[in-house]
PDB file of the backbone (N, CA, C, O) and the ligand in Angstrom, with CONECT records:
HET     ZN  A 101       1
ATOM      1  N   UNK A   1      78.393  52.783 130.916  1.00  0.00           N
ATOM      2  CA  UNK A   1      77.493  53.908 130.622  1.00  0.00           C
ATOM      3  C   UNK A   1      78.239  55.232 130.691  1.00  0.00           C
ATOM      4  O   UNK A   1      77.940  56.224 130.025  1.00  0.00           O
ATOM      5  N   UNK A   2      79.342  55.139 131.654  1.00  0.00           N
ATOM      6  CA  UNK A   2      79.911  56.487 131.571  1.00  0.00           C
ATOM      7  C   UNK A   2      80.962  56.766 130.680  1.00  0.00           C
ATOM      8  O   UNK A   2      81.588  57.825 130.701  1.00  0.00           O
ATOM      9  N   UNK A   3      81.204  55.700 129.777  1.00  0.00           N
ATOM     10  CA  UNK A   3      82.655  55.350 129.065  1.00  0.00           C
ATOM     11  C   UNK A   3      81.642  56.073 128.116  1.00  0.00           C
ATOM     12  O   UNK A   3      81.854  57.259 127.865  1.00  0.00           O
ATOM     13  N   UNK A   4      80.474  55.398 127.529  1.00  0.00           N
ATOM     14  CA  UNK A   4      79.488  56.100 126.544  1.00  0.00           C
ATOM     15  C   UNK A   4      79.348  57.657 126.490  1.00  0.00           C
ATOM     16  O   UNK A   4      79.597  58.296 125.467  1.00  0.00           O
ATOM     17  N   UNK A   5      78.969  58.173 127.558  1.00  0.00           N
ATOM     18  CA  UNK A   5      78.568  59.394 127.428  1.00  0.00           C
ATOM     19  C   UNK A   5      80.173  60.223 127.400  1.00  0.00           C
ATOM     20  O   UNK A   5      80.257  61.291 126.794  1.00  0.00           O
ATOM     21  N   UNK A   6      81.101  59.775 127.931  1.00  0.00           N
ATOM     22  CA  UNK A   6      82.297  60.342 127.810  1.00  0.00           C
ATOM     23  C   UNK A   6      82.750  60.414 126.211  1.00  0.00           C
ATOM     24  O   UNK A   6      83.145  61.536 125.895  1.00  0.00           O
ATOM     25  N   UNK A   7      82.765  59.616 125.351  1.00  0.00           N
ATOM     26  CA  UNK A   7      82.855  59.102 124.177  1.00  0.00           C
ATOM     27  C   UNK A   7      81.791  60.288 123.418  1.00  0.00           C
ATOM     28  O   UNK A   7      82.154  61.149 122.616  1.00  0.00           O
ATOM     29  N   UNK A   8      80.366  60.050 123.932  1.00  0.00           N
ATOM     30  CA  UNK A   8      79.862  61.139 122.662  1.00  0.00           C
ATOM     31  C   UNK A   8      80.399  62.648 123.015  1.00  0.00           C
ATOM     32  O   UNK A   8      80.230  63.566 122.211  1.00  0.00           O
ATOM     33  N   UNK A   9      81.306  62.913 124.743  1.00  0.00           N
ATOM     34  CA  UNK A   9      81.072  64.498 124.831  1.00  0.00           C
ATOM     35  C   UNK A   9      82.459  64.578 124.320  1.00  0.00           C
ATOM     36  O   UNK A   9      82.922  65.718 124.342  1.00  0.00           O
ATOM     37  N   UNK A  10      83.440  63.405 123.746  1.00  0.00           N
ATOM     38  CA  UNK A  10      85.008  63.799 123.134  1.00  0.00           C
ATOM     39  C   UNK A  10      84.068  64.177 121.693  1.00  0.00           C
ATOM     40  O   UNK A  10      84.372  65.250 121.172  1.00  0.00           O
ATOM     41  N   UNK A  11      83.214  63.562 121.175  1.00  0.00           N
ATOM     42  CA  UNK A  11      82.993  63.411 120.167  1.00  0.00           C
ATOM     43  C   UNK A  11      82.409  64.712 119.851  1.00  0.00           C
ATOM     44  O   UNK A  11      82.658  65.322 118.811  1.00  0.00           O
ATOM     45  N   UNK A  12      81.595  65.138 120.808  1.00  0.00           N
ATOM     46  CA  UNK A  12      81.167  66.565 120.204  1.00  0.00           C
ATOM     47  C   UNK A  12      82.214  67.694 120.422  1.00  0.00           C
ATOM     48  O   UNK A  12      82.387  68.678 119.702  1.00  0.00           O
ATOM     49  N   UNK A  13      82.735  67.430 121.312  1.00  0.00           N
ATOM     50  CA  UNK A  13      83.729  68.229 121.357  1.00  0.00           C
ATOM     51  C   UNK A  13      84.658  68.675 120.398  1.00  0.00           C
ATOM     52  O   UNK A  13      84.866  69.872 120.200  1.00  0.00           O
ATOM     53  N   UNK A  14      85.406  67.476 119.601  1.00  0.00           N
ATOM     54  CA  UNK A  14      85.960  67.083 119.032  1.00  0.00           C
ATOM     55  C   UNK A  14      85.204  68.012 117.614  1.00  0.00           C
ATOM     56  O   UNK A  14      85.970  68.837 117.117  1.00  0.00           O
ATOM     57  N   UNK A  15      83.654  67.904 116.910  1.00  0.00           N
ATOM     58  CA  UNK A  15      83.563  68.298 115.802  1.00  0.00           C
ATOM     59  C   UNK A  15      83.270  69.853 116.096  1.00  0.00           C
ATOM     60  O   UNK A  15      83.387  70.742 115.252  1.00  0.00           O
ATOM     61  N   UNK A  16      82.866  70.035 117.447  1.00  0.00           N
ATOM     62  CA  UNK A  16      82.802  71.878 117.681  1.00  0.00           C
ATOM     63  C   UNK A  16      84.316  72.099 117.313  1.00  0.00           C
ATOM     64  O   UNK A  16      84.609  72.920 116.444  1.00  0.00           O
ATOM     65  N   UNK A  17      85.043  71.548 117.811  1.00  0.00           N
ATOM     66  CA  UNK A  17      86.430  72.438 117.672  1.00  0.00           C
ATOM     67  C   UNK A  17      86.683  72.221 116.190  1.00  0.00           C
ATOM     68  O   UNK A  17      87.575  72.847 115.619  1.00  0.00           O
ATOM     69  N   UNK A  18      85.806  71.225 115.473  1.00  0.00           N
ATOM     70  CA  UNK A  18      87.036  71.246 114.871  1.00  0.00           C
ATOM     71  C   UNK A  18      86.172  72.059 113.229  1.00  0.00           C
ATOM     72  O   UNK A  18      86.630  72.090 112.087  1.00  0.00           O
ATOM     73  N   UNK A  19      85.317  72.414 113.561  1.00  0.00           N
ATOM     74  CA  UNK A  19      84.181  73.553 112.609  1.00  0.00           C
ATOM     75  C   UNK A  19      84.808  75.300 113.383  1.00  0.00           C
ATOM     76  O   UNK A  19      84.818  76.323 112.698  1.00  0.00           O
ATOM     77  N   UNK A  20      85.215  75.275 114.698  1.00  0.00           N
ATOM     78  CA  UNK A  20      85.649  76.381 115.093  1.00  0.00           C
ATOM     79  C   UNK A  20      87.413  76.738 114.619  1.00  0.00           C
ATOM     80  O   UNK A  20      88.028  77.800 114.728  1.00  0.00           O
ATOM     81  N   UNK A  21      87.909  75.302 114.037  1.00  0.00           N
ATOM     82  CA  UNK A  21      89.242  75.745 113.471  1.00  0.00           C
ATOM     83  C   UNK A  21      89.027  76.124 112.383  1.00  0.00           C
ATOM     84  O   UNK A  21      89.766  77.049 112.046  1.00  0.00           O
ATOM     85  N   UNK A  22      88.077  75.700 111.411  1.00  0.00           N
ATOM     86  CA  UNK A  22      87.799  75.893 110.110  1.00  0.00           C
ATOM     87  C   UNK A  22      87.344  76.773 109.741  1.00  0.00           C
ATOM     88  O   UNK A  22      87.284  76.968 108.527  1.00  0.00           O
ATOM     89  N   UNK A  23      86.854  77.637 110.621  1.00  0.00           N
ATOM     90  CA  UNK A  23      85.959  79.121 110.932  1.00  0.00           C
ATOM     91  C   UNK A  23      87.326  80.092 110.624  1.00  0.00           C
ATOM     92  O   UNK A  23      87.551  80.858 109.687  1.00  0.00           O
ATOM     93  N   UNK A  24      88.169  79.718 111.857  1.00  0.00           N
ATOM     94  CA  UNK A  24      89.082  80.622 111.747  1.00  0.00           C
ATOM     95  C   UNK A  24      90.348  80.469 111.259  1.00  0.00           C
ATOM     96  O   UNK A  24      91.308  81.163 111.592  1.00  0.00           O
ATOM     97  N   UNK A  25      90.365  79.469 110.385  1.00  0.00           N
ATOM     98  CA  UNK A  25      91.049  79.145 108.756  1.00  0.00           C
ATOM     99  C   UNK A  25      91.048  80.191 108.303  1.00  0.00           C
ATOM    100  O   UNK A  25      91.955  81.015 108.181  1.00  0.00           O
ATOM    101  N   UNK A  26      89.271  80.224 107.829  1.00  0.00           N
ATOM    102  CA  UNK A  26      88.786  80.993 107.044  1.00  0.00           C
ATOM    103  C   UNK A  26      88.643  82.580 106.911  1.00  0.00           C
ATOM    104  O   UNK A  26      88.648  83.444 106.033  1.00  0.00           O
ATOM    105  N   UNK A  27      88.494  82.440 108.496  1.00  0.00           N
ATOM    106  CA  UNK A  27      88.858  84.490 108.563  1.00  0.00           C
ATOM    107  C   UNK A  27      89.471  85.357 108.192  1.00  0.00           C
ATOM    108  O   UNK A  27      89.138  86.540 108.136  1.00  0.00           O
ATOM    109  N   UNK A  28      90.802  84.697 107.781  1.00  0.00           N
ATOM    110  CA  UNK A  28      91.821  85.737 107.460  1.00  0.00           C
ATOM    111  C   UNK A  28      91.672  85.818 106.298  1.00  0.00           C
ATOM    112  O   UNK A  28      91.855  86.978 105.929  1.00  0.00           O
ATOM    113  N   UNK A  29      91.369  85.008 105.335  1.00  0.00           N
ATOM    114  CA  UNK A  29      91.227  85.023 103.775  1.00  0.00           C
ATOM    115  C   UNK A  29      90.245  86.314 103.061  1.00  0.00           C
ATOM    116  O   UNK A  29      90.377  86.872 101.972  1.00  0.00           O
ATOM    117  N   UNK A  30      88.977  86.574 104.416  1.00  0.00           N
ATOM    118  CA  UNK A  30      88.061  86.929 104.043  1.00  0.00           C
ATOM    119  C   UNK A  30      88.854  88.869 104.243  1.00  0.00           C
ATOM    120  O   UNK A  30      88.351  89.895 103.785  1.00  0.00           O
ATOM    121  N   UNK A  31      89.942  88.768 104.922  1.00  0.00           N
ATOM    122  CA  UNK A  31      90.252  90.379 105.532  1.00  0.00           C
ATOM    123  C   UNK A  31      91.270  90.883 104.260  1.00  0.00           C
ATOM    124  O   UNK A  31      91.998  91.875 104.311  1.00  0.00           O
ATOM    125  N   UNK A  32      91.126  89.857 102.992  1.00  0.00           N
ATOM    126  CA  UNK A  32      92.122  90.127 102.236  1.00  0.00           C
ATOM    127  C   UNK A  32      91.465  91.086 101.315  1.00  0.00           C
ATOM    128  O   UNK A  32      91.919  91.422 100.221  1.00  0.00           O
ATOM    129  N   UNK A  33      90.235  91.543 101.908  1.00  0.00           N
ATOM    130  CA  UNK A  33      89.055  92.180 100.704  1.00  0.00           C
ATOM    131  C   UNK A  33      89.957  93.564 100.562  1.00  0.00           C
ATOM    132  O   UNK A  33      89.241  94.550 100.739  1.00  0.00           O
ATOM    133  N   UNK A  34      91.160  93.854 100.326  1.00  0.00           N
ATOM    134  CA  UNK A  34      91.318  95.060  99.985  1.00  0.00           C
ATOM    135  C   UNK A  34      91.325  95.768  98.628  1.00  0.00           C
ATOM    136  O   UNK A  34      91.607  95.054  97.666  1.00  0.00           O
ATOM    137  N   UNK A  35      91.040  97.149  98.383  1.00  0.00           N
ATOM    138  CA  UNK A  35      90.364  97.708  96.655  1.00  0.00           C
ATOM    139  C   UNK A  35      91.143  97.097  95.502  1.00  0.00           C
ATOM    140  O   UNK A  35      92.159  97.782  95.392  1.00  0.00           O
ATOM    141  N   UNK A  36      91.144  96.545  94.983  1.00  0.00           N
ATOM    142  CA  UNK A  36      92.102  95.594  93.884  1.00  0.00           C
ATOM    143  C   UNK A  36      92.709  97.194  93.347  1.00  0.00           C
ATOM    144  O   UNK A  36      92.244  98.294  93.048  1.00  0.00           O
ATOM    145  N   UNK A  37      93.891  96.593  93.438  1.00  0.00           N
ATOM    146  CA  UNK A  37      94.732  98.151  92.532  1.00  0.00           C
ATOM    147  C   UNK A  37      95.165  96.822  91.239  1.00  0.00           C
ATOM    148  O   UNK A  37      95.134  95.601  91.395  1.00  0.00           O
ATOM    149  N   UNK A  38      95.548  97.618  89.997  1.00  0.00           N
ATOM    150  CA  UNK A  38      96.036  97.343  88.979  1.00  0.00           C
ATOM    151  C   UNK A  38      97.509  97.770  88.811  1.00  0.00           C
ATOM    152  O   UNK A  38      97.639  98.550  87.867  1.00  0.00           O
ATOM    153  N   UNK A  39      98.600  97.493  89.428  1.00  0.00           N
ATOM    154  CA  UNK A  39     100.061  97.527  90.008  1.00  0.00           C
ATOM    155  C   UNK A  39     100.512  96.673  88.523  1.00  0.00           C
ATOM    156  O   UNK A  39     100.699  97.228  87.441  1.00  0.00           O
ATOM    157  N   UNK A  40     100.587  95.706  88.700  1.00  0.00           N
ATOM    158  CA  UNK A  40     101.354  94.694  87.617  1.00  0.00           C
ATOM    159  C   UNK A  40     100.728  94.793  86.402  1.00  0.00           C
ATOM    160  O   UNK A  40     101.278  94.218  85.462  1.00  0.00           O
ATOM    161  N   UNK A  41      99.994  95.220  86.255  1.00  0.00           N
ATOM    162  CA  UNK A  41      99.176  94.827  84.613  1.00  0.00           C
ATOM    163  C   UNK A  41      99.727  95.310  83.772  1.00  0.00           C
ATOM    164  O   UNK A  41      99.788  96.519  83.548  1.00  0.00           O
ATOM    165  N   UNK A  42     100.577  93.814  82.728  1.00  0.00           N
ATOM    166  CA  UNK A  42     101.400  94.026  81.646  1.00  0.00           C
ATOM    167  C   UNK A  42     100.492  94.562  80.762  1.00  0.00           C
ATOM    168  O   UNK A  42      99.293  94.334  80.925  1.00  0.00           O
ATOM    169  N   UNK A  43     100.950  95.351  79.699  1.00  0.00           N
ATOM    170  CA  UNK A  43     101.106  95.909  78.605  1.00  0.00           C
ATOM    171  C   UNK A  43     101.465  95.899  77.412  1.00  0.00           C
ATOM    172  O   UNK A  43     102.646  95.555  77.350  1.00  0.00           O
ATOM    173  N   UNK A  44     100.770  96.232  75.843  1.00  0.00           N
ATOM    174  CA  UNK A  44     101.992  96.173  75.354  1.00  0.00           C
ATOM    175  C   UNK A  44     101.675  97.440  74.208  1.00  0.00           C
ATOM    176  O   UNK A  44     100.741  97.723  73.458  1.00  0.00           O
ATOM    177  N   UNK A  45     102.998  98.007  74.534  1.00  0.00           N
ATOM    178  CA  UNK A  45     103.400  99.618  73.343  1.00  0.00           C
ATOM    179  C   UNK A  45     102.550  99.063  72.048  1.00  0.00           C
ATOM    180  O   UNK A  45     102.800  97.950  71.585  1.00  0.00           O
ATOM    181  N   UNK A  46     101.595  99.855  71.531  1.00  0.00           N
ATOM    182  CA  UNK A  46     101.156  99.439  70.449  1.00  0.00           C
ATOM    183  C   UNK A  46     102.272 100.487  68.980  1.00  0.00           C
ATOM    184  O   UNK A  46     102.138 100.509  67.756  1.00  0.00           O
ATOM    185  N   UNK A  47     103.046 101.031  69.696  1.00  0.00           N
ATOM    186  CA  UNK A  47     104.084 101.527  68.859  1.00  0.00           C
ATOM    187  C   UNK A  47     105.202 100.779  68.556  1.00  0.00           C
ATOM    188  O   UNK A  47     105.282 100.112  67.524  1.00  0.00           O
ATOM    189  N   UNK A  48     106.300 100.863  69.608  1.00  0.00           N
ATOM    190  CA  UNK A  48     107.387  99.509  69.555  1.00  0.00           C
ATOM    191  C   UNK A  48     107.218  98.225  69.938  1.00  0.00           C
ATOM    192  O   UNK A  48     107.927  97.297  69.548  1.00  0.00           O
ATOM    193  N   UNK A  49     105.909  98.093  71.013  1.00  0.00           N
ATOM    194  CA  UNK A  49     105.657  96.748  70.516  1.00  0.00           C
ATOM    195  C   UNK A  49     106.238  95.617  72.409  1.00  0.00           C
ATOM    196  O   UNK A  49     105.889  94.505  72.805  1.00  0.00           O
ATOM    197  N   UNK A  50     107.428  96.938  73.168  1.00  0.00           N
ATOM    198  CA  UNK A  50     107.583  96.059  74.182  1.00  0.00           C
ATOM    199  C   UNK A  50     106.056  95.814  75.218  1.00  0.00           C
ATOM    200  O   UNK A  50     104.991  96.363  74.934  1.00  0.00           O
ATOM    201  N   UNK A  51     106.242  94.898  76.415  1.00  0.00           N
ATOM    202  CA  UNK A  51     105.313  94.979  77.328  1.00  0.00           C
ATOM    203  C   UNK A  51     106.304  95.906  78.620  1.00  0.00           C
ATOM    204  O   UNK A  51     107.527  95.969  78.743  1.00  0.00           O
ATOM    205  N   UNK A  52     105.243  96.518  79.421  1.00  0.00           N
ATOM    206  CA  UNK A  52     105.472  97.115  80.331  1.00  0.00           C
ATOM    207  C   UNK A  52     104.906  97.221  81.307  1.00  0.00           C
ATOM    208  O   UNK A  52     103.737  97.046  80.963  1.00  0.00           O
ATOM    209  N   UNK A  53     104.926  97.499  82.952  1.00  0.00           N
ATOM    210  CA  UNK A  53     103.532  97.611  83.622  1.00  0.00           C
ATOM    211  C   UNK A  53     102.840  98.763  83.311  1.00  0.00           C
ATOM    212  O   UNK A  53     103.439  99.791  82.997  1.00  0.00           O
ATOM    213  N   UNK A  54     101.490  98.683  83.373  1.00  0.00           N
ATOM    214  CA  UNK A  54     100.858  99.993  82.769  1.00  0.00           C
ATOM    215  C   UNK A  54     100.637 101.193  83.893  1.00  0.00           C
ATOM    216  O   UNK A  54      99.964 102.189  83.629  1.00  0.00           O
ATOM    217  N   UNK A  55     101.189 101.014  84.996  1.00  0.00           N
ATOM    218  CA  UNK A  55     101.676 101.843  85.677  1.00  0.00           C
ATOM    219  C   UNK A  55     102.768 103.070  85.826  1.00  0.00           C
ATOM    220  O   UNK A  55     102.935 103.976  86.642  1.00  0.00           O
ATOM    221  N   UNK A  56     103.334 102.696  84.789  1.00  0.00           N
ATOM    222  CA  UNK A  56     104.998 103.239  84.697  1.00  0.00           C
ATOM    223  C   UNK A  56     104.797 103.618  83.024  1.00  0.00           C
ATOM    224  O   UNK A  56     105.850 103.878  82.442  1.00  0.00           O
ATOM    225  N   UNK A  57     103.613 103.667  82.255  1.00  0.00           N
ATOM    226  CA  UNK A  57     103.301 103.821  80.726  1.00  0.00           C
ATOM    227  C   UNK A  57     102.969 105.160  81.343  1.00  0.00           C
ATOM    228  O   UNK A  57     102.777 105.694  82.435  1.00  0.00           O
ATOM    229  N   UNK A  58     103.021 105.505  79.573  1.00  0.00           N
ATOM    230  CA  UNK A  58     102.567 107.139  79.619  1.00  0.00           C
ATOM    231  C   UNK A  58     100.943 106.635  78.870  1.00  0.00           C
ATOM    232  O   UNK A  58     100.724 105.959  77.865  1.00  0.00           O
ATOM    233  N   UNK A  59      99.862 107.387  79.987  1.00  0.00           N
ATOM    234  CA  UNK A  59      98.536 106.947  79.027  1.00  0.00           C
ATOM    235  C   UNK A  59      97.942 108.454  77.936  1.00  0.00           C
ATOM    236  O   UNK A  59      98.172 109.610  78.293  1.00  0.00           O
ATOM    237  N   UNK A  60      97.372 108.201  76.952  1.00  0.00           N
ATOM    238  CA  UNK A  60      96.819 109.126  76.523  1.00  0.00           C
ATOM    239  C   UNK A  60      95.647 108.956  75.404  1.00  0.00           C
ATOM    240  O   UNK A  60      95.816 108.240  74.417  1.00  0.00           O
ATOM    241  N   UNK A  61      94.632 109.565  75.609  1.00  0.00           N
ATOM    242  CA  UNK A  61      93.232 109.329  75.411  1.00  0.00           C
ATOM    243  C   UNK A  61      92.938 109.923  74.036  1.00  0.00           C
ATOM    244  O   UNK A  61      92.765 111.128  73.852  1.00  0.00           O
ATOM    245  N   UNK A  62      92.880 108.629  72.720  1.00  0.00           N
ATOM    246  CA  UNK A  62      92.886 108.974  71.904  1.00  0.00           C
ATOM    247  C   UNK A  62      91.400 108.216  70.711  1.00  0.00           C
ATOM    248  O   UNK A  62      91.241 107.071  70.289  1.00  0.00           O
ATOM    249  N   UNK A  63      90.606 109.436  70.524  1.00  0.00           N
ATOM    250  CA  UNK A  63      89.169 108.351  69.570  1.00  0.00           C
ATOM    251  C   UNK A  63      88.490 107.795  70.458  1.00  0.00           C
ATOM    252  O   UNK A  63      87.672 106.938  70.124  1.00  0.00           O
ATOM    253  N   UNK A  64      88.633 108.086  71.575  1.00  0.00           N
ATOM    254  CA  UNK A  64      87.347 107.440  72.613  1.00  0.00           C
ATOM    255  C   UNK A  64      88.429 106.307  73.235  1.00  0.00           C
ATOM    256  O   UNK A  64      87.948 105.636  74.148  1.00  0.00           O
ATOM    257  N   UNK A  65      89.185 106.141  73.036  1.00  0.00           N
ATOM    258  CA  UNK A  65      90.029 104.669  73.031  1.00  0.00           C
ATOM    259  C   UNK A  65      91.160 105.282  74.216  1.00  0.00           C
ATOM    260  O   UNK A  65      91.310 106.487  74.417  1.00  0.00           O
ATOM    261  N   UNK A  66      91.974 104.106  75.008  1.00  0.00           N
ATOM    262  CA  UNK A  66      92.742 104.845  75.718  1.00  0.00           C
ATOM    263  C   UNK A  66      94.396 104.282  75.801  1.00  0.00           C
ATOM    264  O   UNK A  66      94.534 103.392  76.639  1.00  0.00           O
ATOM    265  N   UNK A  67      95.469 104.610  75.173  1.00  0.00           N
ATOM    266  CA  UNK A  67      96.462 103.624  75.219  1.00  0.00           C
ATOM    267  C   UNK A  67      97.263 104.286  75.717  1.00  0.00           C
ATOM    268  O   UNK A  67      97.406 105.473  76.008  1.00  0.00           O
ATOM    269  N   UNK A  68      97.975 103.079  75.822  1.00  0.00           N
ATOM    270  CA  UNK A  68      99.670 103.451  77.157  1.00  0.00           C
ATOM    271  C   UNK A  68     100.754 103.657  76.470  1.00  0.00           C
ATOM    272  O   UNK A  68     100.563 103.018  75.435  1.00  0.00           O
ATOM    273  N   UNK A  69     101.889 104.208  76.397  1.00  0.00           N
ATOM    274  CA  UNK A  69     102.933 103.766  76.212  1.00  0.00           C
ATOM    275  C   UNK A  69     104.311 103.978  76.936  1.00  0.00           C
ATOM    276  O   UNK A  69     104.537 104.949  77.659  1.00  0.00           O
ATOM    277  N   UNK A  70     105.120 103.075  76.697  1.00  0.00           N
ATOM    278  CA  UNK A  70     106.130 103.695  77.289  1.00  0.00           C
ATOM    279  C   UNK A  70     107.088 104.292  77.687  1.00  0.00           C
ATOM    280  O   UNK A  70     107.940 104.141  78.563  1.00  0.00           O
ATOM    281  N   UNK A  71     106.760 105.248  76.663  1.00  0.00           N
ATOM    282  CA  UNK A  71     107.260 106.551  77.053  1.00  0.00           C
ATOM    283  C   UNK A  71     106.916 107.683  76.480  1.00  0.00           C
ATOM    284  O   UNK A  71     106.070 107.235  75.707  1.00  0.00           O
ATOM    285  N   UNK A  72     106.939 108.968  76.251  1.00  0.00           N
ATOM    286  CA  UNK A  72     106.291 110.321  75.732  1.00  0.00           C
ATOM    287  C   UNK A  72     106.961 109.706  74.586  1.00  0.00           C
ATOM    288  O   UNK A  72     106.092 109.045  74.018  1.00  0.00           O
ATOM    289  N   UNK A  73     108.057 109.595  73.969  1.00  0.00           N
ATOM    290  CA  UNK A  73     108.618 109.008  72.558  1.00  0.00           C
ATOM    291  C   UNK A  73     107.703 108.377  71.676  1.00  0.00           C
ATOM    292  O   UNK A  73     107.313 108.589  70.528  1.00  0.00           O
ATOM    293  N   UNK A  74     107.444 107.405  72.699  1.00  0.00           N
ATOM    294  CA  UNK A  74     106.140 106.599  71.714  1.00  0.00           C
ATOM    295  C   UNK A  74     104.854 106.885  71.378  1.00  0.00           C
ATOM    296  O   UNK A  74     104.092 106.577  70.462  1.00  0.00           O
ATOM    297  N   UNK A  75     104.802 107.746  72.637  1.00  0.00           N
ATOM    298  CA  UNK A  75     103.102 108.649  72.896  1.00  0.00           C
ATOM    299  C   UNK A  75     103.662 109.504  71.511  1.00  0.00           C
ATOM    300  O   UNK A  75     103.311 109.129  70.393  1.00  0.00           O
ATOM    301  N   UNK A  76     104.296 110.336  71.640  1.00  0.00           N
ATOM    302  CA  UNK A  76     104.343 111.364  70.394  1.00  0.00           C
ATOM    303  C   UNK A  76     104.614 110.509  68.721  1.00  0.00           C
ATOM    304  O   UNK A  76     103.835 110.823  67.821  1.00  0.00           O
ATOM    305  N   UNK A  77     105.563 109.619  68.464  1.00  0.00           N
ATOM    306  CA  UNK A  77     105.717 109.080  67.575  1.00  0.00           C
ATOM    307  C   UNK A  77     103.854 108.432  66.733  1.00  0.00           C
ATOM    308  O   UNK A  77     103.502 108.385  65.555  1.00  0.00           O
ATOM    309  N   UNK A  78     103.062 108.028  68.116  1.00  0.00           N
ATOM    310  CA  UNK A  78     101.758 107.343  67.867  1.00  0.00           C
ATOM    311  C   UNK A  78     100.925 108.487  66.921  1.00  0.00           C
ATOM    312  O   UNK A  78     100.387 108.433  65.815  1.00  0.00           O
ATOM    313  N   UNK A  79     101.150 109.816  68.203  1.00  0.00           N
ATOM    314  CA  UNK A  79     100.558 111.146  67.563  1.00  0.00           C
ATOM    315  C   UNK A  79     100.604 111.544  66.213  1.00  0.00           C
ATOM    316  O   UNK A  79      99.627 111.959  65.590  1.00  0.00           O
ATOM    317  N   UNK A  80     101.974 111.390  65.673  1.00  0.00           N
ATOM    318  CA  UNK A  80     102.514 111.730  64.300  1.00  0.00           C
ATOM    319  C   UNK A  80     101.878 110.771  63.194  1.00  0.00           C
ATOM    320  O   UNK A  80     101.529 111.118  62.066  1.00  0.00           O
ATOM    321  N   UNK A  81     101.795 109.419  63.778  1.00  0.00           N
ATOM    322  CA  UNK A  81     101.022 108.583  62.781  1.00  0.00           C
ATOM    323  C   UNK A  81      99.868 109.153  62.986  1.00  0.00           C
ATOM    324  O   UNK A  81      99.533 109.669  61.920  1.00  0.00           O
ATOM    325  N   UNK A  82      99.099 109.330  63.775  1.00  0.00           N
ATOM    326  CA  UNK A  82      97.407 109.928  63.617  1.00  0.00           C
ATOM    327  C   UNK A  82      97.331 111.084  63.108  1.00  0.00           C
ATOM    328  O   UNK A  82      96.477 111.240  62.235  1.00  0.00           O
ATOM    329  N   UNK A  83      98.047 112.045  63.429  1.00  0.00           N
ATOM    330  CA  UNK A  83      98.137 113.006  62.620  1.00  0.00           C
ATOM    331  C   UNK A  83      98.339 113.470  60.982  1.00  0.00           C
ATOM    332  O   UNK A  83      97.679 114.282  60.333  1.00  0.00           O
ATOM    333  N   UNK A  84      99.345 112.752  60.631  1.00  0.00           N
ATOM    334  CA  UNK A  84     100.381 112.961  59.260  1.00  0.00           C
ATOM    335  C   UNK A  84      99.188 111.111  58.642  1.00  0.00           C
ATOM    336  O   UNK A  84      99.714 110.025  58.882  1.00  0.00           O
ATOM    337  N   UNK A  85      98.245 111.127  58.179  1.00  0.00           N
ATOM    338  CA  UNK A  85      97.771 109.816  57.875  1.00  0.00           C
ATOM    339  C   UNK A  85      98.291 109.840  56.360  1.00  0.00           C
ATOM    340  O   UNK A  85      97.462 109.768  55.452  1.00  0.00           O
ATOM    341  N   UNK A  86      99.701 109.943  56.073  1.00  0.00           N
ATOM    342  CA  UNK A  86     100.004 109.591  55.325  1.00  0.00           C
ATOM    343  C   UNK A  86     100.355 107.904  54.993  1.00  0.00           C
ATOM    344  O   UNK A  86     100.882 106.999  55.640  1.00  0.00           O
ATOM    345  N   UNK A  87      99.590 108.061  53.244  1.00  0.00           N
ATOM    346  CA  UNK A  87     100.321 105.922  53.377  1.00  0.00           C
ATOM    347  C   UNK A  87     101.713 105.841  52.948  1.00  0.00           C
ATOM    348  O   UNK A  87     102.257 106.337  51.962  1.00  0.00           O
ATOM    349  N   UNK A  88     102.327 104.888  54.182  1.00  0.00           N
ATOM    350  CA  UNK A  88     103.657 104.927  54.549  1.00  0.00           C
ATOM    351  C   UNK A  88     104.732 103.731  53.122  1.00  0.00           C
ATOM    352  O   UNK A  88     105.952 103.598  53.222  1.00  0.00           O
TER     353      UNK A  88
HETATM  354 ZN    ZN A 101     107.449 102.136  73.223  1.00  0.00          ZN2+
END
C-alpha cells in the first residue's frame, strides 16, 4: 500500500515537473516579442536592377508609390526617365 501511494506521488510529481519544464521552455520564446525592424529586407534597383538591403537604399517618394535605390545615381537617373518621357 505504501509502494502504491509512493508510485502515484513519483507520478504526480513527475508530470508537475514535467508541464513546469515545458512552461519554462516556453518563456523565453515569448520575451522575443521585440518591434520587428526591417534590417535585411532585400531589394531590388528598379533602375540597374541589383538587390540591396533597403536600409542602405536611397528611398524616394514618387506617384504615390515609394522606391529605393541604391544610390542618388539611380534615384536621379529614375528622375530623368520620369521627367524627359521621351520614347527611348
Ligand atoms: Zn542602382
Amino acid at each position: 500500500m505504501k509502494l502504491l501511494l509512493l508510485i502515484i506521488i513519483v507520478y504526480l510529481v513527475y508530470r508537475a515537473g514535467k508541464s513546469w519544464v515545458m512552461r519554462n521552455l516556453q518563456a523565453p520564446g515569448q520575451n522575443g516579442s521585440r518591434s520587428p525592424r526591417i534590417d535585411d529586407v532585400m531589394v531590388q534597383d528598379p533602375v540597374c536592377g541589383i538587390y540591396f538591403p533597403q536600409r542602405e537604399g536611397v528611398e524616394l517618394r514618387h506617384g504615390g508609390q515609394t522606391f529605393v535605390f541604391c544610390s542618388t545615381v539611380c534615384r536621379d537617373r529614375f528622375l530623368e526617365k520620369q521627367n524627359g518621357q521621351k520614347s527611348a
